[in-house]
LOMAR-917309 format. One line per field, with one value per residue (C-alpha): residue in one letter; x, z, y. Coordinates in steps of 0.001 Angstrom, whole numbers, plus 500000, padded with zeros to 6 digits. Layout:
LOMAR-917309
r (A  ...) .
c1 (X  ...) .
c3 (Z  ...) .
c2 (Y  ...) .
end
This chain:
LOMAR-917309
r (X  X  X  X  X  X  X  X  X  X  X  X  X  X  X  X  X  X  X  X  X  X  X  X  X  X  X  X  X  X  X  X  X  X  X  X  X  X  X  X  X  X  X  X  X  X  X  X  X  X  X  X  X  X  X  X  X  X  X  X  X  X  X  X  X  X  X  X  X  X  X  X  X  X  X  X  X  X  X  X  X  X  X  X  X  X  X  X  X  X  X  X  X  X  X  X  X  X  X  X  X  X  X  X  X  X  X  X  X  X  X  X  X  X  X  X  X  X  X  X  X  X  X  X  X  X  X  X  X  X  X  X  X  X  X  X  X  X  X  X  X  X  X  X  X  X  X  X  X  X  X  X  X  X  X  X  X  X  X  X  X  X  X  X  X  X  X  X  X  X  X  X  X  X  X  X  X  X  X  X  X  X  X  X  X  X  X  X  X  X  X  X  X  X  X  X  X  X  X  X  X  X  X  X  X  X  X  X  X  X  X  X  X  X  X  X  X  X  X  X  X  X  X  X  X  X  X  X  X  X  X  X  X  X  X  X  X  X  X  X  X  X  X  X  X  X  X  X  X  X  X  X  X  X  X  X  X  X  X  X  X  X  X  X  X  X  X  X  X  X  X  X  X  X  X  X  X  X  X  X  X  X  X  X  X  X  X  X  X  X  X  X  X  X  X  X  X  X  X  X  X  X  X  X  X  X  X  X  X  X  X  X  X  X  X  X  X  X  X  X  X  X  X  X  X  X  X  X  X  X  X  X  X  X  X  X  X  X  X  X  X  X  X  X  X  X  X  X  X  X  X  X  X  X  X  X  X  X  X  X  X  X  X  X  X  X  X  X  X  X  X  X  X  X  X  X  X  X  X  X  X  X  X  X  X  X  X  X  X  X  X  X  X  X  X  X  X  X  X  X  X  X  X  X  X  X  X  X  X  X  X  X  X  X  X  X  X  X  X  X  X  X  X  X  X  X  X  X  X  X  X  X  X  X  X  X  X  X  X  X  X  X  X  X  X  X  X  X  X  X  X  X  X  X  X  X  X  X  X  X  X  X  X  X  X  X  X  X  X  X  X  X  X  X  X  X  X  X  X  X  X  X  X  X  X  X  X  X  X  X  X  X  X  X  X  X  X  X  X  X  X  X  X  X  X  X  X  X  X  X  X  X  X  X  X  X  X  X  X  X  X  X  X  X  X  X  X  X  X  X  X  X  X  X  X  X  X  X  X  X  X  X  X  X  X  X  X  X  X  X  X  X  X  X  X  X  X  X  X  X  X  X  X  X  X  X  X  X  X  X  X  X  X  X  X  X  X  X  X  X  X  X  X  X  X  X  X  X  X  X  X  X  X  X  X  X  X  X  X  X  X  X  X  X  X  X  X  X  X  X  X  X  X  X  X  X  X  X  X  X  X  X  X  X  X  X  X  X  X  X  X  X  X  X  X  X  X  X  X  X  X  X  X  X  X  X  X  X  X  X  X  X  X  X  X  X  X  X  X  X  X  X  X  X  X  X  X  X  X  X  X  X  X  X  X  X  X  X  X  X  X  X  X  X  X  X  X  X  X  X  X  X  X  X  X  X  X  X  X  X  X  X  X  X  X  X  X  X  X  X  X  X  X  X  X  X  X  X  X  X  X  X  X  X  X  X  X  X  X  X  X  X  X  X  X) .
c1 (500000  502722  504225  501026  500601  504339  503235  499617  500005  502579  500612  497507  499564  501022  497541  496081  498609  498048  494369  495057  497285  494823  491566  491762  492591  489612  487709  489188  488619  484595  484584  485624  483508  480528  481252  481259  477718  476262  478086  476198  472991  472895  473122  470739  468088  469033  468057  465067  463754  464620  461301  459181  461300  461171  457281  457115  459919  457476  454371  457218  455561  458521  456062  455258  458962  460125  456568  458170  461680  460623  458718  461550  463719  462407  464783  466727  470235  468993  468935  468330  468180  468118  467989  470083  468859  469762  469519  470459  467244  467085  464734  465458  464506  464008  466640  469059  472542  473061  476813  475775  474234  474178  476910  479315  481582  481210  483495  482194  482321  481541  482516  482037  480902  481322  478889  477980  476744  478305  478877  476501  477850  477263  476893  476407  474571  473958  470798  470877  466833  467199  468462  470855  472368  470938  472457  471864  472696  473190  473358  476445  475577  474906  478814  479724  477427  478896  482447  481566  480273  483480  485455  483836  483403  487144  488053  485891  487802  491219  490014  488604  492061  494330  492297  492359  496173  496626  494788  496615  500176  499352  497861  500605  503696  502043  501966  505532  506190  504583  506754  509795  508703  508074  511796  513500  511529  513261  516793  516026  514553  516181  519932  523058  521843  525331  525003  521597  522211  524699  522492  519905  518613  515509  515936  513689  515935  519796  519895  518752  520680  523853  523160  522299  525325  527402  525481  526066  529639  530275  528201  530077  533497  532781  531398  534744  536736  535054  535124  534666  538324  539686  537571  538753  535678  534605  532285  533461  533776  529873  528882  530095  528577  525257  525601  526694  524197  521641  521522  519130  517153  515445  517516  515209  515564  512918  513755  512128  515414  516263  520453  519576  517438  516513  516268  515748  518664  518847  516400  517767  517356  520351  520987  522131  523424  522147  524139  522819  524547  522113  522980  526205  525815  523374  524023  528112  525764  522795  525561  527517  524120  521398  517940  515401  515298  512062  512234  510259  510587  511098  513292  511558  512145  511602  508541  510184  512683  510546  508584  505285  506058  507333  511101  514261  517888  520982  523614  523111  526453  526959  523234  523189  519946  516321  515172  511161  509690  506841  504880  503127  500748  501691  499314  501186  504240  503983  502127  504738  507811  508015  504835  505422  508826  510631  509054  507758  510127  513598  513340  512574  515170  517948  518832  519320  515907  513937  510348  508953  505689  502853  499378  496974  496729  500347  499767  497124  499108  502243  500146  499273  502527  503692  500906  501600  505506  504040  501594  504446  506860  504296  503781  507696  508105  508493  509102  506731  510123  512189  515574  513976  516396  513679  515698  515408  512508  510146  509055  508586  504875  506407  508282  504507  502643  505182  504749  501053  501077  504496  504765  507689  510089  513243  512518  516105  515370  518399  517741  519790  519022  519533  516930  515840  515484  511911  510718  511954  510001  507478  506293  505201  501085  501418  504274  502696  501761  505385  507118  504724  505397  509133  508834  507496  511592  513234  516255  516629  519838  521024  524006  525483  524782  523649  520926  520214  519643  517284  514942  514703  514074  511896  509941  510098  508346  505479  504453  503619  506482  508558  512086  515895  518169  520904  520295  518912  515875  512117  509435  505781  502929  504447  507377  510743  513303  516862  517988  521513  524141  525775  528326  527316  530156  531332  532881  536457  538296  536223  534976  536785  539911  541960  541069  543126  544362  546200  545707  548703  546412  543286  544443  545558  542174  539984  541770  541936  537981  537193  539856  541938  545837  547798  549451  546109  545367  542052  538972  535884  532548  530217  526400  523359  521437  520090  520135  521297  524771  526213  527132  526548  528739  531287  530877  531516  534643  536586  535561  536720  540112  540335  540081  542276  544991  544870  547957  545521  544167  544752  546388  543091  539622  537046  534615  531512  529052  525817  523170  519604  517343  513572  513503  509726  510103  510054  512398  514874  513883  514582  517962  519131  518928  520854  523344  523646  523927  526274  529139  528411  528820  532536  533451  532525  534611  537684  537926  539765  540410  540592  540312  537056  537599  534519  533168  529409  528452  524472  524034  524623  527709  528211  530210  533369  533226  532348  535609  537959  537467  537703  541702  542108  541726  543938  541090  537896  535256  532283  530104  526979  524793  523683  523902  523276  527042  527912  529682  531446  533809  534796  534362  536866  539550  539039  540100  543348  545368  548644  548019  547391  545162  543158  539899  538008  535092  531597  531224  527358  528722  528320  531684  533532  533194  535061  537341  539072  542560  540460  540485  537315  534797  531479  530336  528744  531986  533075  536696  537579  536463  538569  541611  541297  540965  544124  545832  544373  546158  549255  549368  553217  552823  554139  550988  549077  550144  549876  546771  544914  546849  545143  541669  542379  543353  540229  537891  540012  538547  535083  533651  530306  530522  531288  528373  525991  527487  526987  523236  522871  524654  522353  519407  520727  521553  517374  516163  518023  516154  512965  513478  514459  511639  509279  510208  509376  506166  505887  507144  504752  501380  502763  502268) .
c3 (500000  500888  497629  495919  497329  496732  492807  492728  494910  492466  489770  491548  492014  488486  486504  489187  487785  484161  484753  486531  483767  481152  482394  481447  478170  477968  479245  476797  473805  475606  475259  471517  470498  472155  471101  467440  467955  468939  466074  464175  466025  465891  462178  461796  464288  462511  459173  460697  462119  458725  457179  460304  461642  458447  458151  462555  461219  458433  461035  463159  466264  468679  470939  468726  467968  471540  472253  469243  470625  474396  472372  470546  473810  475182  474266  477129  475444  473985  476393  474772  471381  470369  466889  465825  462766  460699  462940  466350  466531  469067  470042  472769  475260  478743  480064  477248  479245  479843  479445  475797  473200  469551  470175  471645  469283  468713  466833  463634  464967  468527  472181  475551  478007  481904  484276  487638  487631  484605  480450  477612  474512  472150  468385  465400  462867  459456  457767  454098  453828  457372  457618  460063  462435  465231  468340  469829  473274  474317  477722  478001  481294  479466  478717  482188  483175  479877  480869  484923  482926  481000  483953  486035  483380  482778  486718  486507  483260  485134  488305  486220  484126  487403  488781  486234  485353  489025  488854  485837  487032  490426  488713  486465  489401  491657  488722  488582  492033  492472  489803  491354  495000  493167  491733  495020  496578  494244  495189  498351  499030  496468  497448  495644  495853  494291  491585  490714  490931  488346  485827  486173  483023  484383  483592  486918  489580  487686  490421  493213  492032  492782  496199  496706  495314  497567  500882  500107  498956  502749  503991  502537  503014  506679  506448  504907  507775  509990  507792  509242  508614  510909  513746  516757  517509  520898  523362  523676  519973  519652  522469  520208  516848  518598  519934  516539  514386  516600  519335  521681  519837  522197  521282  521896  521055  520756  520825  522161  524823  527256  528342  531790  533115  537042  538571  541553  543129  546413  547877  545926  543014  540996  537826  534772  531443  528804  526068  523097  520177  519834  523787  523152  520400  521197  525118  524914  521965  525055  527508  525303  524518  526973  526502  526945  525819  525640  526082  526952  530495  530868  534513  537497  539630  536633  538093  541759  540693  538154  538693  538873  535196  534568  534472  536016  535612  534619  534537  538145  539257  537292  535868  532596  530801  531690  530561  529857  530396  528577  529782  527927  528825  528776  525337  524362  524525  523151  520121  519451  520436  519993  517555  515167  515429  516274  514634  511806  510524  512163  510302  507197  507300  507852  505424  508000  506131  509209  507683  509086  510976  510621  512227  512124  515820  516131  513486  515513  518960  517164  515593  519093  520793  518019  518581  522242  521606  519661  522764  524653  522312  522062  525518  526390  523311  525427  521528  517697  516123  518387  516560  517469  517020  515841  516433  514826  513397  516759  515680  511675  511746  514724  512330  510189  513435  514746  511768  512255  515201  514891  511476  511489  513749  512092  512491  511997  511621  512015  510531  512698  510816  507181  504546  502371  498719  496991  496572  500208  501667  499703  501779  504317  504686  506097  503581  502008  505927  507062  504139  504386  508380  507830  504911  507622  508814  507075  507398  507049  507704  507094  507520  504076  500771  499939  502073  501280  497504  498939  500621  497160  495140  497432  497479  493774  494049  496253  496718  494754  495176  493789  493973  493019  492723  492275  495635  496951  498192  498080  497819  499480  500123  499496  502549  501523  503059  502578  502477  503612  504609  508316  509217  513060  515376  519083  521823  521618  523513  525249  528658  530390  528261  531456  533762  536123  534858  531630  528279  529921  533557  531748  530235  533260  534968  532597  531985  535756  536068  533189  534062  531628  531168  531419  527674  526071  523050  523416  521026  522120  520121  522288  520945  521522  521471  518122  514946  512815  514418  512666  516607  514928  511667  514216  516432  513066  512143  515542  514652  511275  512415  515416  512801  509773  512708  515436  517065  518506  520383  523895  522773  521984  523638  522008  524797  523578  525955  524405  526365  526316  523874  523101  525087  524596  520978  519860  516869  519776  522195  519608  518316  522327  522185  519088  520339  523587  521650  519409  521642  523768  520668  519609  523689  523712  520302  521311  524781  527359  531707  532235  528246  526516  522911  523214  526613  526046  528631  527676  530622  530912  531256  532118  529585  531616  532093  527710  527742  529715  527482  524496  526292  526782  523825  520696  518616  517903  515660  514176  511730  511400  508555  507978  510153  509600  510998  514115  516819  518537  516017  516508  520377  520488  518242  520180  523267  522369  523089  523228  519151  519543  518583  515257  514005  511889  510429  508212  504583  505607  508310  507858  509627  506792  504830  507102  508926  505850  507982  509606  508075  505730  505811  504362  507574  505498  503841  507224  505734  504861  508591  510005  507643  508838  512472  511625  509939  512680  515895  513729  512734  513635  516258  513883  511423  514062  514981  511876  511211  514483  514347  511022  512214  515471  513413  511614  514456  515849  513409  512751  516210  517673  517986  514059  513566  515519  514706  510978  511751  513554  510646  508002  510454  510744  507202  506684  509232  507945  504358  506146  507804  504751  502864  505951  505546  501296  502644  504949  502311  500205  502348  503110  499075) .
c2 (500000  502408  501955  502116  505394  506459  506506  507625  510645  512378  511186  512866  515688  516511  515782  518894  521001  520262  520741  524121  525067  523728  525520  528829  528293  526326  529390  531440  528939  528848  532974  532915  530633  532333  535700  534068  532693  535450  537758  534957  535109  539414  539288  536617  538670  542503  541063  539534  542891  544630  544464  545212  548089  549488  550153  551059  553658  554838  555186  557441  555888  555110  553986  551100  550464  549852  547502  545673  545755  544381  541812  540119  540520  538058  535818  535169  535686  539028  541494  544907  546441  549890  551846  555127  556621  559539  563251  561594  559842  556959  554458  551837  549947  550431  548392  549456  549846  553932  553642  553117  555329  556503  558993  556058  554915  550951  548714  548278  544187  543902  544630  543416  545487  544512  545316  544498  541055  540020  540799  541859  541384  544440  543925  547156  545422  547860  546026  547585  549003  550573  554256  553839  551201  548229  547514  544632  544246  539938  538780  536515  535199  532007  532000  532171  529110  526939  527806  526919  523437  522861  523519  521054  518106  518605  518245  515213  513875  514742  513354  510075  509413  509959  507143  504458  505740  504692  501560  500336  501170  499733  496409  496234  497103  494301  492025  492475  492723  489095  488026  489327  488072  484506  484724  485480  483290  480618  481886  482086  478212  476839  476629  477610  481092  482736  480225  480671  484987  484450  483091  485721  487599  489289  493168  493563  491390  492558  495713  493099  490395  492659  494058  490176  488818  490934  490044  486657  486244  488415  485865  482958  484682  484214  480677  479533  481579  479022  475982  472627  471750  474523  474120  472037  469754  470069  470500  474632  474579  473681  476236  478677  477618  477220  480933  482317  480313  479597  482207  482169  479512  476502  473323  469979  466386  463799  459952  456617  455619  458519  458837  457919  455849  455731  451949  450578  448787  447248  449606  452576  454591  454463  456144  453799  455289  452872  450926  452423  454075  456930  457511  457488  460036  462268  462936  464679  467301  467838  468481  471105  472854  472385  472188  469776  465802  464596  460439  457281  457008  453327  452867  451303  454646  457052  458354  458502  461322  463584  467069  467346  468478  465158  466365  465910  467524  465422  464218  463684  464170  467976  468589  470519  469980  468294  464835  465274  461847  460527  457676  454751  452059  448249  448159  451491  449964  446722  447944  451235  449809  445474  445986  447822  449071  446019  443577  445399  448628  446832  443756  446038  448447  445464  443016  440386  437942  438209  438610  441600  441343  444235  443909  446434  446922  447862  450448  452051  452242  453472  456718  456955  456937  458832  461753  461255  462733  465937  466785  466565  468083  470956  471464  472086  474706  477834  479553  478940  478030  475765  473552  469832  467188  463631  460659  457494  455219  454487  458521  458069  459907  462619  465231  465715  465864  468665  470683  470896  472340  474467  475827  477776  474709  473759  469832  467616  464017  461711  457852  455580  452406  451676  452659  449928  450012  450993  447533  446257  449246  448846  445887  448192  448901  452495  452977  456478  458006  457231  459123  461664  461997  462242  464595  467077  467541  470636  468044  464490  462845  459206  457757  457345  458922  455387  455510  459291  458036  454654  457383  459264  456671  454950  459135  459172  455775  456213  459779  462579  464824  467372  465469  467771  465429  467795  469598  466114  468435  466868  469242  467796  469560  472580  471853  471730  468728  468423  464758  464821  462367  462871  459812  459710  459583  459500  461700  462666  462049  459713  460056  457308  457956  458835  456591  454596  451559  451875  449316  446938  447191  446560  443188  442129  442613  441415  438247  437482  438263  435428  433222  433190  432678  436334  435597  434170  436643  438307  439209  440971  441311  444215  444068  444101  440518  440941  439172  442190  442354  439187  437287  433476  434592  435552  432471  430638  432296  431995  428078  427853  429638  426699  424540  425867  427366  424995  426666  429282  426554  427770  430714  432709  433219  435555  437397  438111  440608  440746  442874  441675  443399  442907  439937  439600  439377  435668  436043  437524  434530  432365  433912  433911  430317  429725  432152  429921  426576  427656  428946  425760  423631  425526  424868  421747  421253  423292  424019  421905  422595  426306  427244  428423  429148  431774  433425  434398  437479  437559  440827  444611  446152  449854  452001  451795  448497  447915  450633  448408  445313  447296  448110  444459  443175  442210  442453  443620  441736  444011  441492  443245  442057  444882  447826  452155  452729  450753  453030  450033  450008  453681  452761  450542  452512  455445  453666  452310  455324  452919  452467  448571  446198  445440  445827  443414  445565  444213  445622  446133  448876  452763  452815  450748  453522  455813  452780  451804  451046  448018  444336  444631  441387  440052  438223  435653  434475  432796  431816  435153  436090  433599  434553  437776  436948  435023  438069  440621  438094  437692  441382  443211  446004  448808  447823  447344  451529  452353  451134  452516  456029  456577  455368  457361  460882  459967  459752  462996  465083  463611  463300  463630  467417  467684  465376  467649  471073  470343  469443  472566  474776  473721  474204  477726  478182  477368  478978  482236  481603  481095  484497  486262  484009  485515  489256  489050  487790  490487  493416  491886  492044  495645  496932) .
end
């Protein structure tokens, strides 16, 4: 409106000006053009009164001559007449003006004479068979009202073509103006602004383009000052991103398993940090930014230690941010989380050929859990446009539900699991209301750019979407979500990285606890008791190597601590047992008084503990079938700060992609397991240092921090073109 009115009042202004300049001559044009009609009308009434004046004049009865004057005045243009004949005779009538008589001299044309209310137009008229002269006397009072006519119709024409001159510009300027908005909209949501500036050829944007390409490159100039390369990765160093990029913004995360969970333990509540990768992950980035993590609260005493708002601070020992528990019935829970999640979307995401189980009634308690998280999600927002971190598969339909209800969030969804190609997904029943769910994120990150490219393809399959393959953006119902690989990592250096006992302490401790000889060559395996994580493939290859190398016979035992998981599950019942059978089968086979070829720990250890076996050990076997990355591997590099020890890593991992210094397997070709076992036991120490130091400079410099911190710089880079999207919206409503 304001720029509406910035054009139309000049406009206004400048067509009151021509029509002030323009009026008068009007008015004068109005005069001539009178005067030249009545010249016309005073000869046209003088030769008319010829005849009859001519015989009055003969009866010399001026009487009769002015009767016959005042009767052909009335005309109401002709106001008086009068006659001047030979010897000064006059005859007139009364109201003939007195300034005027036969003695004045009159233009032989015509004159205008002013008087008090007005003009009378005089005319001499010399009709040939009269003996002397007319004068005709108009009133021109008629002129005045025409001219007072012209002058109004004309305002009204001004007044008319200002208006629809206004209307058209302004039509045709917000016509443009939309297309302009549309354009930088483009730029603005569409990535690779500078890129995209270059190649601009509308006349209209080349002056914006400019300013815009300037603002940017500044913009950019600082990014790279602060690349990811030169930053130290810490817990400081992603204080400070989150102040510059995201200051003052509210930082959540959303995820079924909560970083601590409070038990009861001999009559007290104890606090237990779970085994769990996403834990493991996601807790160092809540500690270095605060905020709130909302979580399934699961722990016997959970309830005992909460708010009356359902919250409690952590960790307990130096408490930095809140824990928000959510709580779920016993139908709840084994609908959402064995149901559906565990036997349905694990099973499908893994290629492990366990048939994946989906039942409607699962379905139905999962949207409910899953609505369940946004109330609660909701109802901790203190802001409309909080950063929420989604984590993980239990909380598929959560990121669509969240953008209902907060428009403007910046929603990050990180995968942990693999994503499945079209056709495997495709199984699924709900497969179009999950997509759509996660397509509510602004960003949605998977491990690998493998995976990245499964969840397009599996988008372009199933949906009706706008897909960018270039940008790897998807465009649904008229949201925009960036699909983006982010290799998840771990904390560095680790938490229990300077404790006590050293690596040489460590093996002598653990060895004593499982009675084993001091010299005996270790492996350890750390899982969870699922079938995904390749523990029977393993159990297979320390066999085959017993067999093709039986000088390791006694000379090496391979632990294996695998903590229960979904023990109600009866694929995981069932895979517990054939665990079991099989390490008692390869004991049976191999083991003799006080040696055990394999030690099976099926129970919970703590971190530290998990951290001191990792130090212990010779090697470490990861032979997941199929896995999103696998953080033991990383785990156990990062604590072998005396460069020893080897890793024997699954193709299937995330992590092989980044671990390429480790001995590279397919779990399912047992003798190349056990050759590598054999290789990895028989490696020298110097390859053995120069093989962790370069996994270990690796891990240095992508860490957990790095992980997060890029997360949270593209969710400031977006919420920045959201802004800037917002005030072209707002400039716009203002025109």
């Amino acid at each position: 409106m304001r720029l509406a009115l910035s054009f139309v009042l000049p406009l206004l202004a400048v067509l009151a000006l021509i029509a002030y300049a323009t009026i008068p001559l009007f008015d004068s044009l109005t005069l001539r053009w009178s005067v030249r009609d009545l010249e016309v009308r005073s000869r046209l009434v003088a030769n008319t009164l010829g005849e009859p004046l001519t015989r009055l004049l003969d009866e010399n009865s001026n009487q009769k001559i002015v009767k016959y004057f005042e009767a052909v005045t009335r005309d109401e243009r002709l106001f008086a007449i009068a006659y001047c004949g030979e010897n000064g005779r006059e005859v007139k009538t009364p109201n003939f003006p007195s300034q005027i008589s036969c003695a004045t001299h009159i233009d032989e044309n015509s004159s205008i004479l002013r008087v008090k209310n007005g003009s009378l137009h005089i005319a001499l008229d010399t009709v040939t068979d009269l003996p002397g002269h007319l004068v005709l006397v108009h009133d021109m009072s008629f002129v005045e009202r025409r001219s007072s006519d012209t002058r109004k119709y004309l305002f009204y024409l001004f007044g008319a073509l200002g208006l629809v001159i206004s209307l058209v510009t302004v039509v045709v300027a917000q016509l443009n103006w939309h297309r302009l908005l549309s354009k930088m909209k483009g730029l603005v949501r569409g990535g690779a602004i500078v890129k995209r500036l270059s190649q601009i050829d509308s006349p209209e944007l080349l002056p914006l383009a400019k300013d815009l390409r300037v603002l940017i490159r500044d913009i950019e100039t600082e990014r790279l000052a602060r690349d990811e390369n030169q930053i130290s990765w810490t817990p400081a160093a992603l204080k400070k991103i989150l102040n510059e990029e995201l200051a003052g913004d509210e930082i959540m995360i959303v995820s079924n398993r909560e970083p601590y969970i409070h038990n009861f333990k001999n009559g007290k509540i104890e606090a237990q940090f779970p085994a769990s990768g996403l834990v493991t992950a996601l807790e160092p980035v809540m500690r270095a930014c605060s905020g709130t993590w909302i979580a399934h609260g699961s722990g016997s005493a959970d309830k005992e230690v909460v708010d009356k708002y359902d919250r409690v601070r952590v960790p307990p020992d130096k408490p930095s941010y809140q824990i928000r528990r959510v709580w779920f019935s016993k139908e709840e829970e084994l609908g959402y989380y064995y149901g559906f999640s565990n036997e349905g979307l694990w099973p499908l995401c893994h290629m492990a050929y366990t048939r994946p189980v989906f039942r409607t009634s699962d379905w139905e308690q999962y949207k409910t859990v899953n609505q369940k998280f946004a109330d609660v999600v909701v109802e901790e927002a203190r802001t409309d446009d909080p950063v929420i971190l989604v984590q993980d598969y239990h909380l598929a339909l959560l990121p669509g539900l969240i953008r209902k209800r907060l428009p403007k969030a910046t929603i990050i969804t990180f995968w942990h699991i693999p994503w499945p190609n079209p056709e495997t997904f495709g199984i699924c029943p709900w497969r179009e209301e999950i997509l759509a769910g996660m397509l509510g994120s602004s960003i949605l990150g998977f491990h690998t750019r493998y995976h990245c490219n499964n969840f397009i393809d599996t988008i372009d399959r199933y949906l009706e979407a706008r897909i960018d393959r270039e940008t790897s953006t998807v465009s649904h119902r008229g949201k925009l979500t960036a699909i983006k690989s982010y290799p998840i990592s771990i904390e560095w250096p680790g938490k229990f990285i300077n404790a006590e006992k050293s690596a040489v302490e460590s093996a002598r401790d653990i060895r004593l606890r499982n009675d084993l000889s001091k010299d005996i060559l270790l492996g350890v395996g750390v899982d969870r008791l699922d079938y995904t994580k390749g523990i029977l493939e393993r159990f297979l290859a320390v066999e085959r190597l017993l067999e093709l190398h039986n000088e390791w016979i006694g000379k090496f035992s391979f632990v294996q601590i695998a903590a229960p998981s979904r023990s109600s599950i009866e694929q995981y019942q069932n895979f517990e047992g054939e665990v079991r059978a099989m390490a008692a089968r390869i004991n049976s086979r191999f083991g003799r008084s006080g040696y055990q070829p394999i030690v099976l720990k099926i129970e919970h250890h703590s971190p530290d503990q998990v951290f001191e076996y990792f130090r212990a050990s010779d090697v470490c076997m990861v032979t997941s079938l199929h896995d999103g990355m696998n953080l033991v591997a990383k785990e156990f590099v990062a604590s072998r700060d005396d460069e020893r020890g080897s890793l024997i890593l699954s193709q299937f991992t995330g992590a092989s992609r980044e671990l390429q210094a480790a001995l590279i397997v397919n779990p399912y070709d047992i003798d190349q397991c056990a050759k590598a076992l054999h290789m990895a036991l028989s490696m020298p120490e110097e390859e053995q240092r120069e093989r962790m130091r370069s996994m270990r400079g690796l891990l240095q410099e992508f860490n957990v921090y790095r992980w997060a911190g890029r997360m949270l710089i593209d969710a400031s880079r977006i919420r920045q073109q959201n802004r800037l999207s917002g005030r072209i919206q707002d400039t716009e409503f203002t025109i």
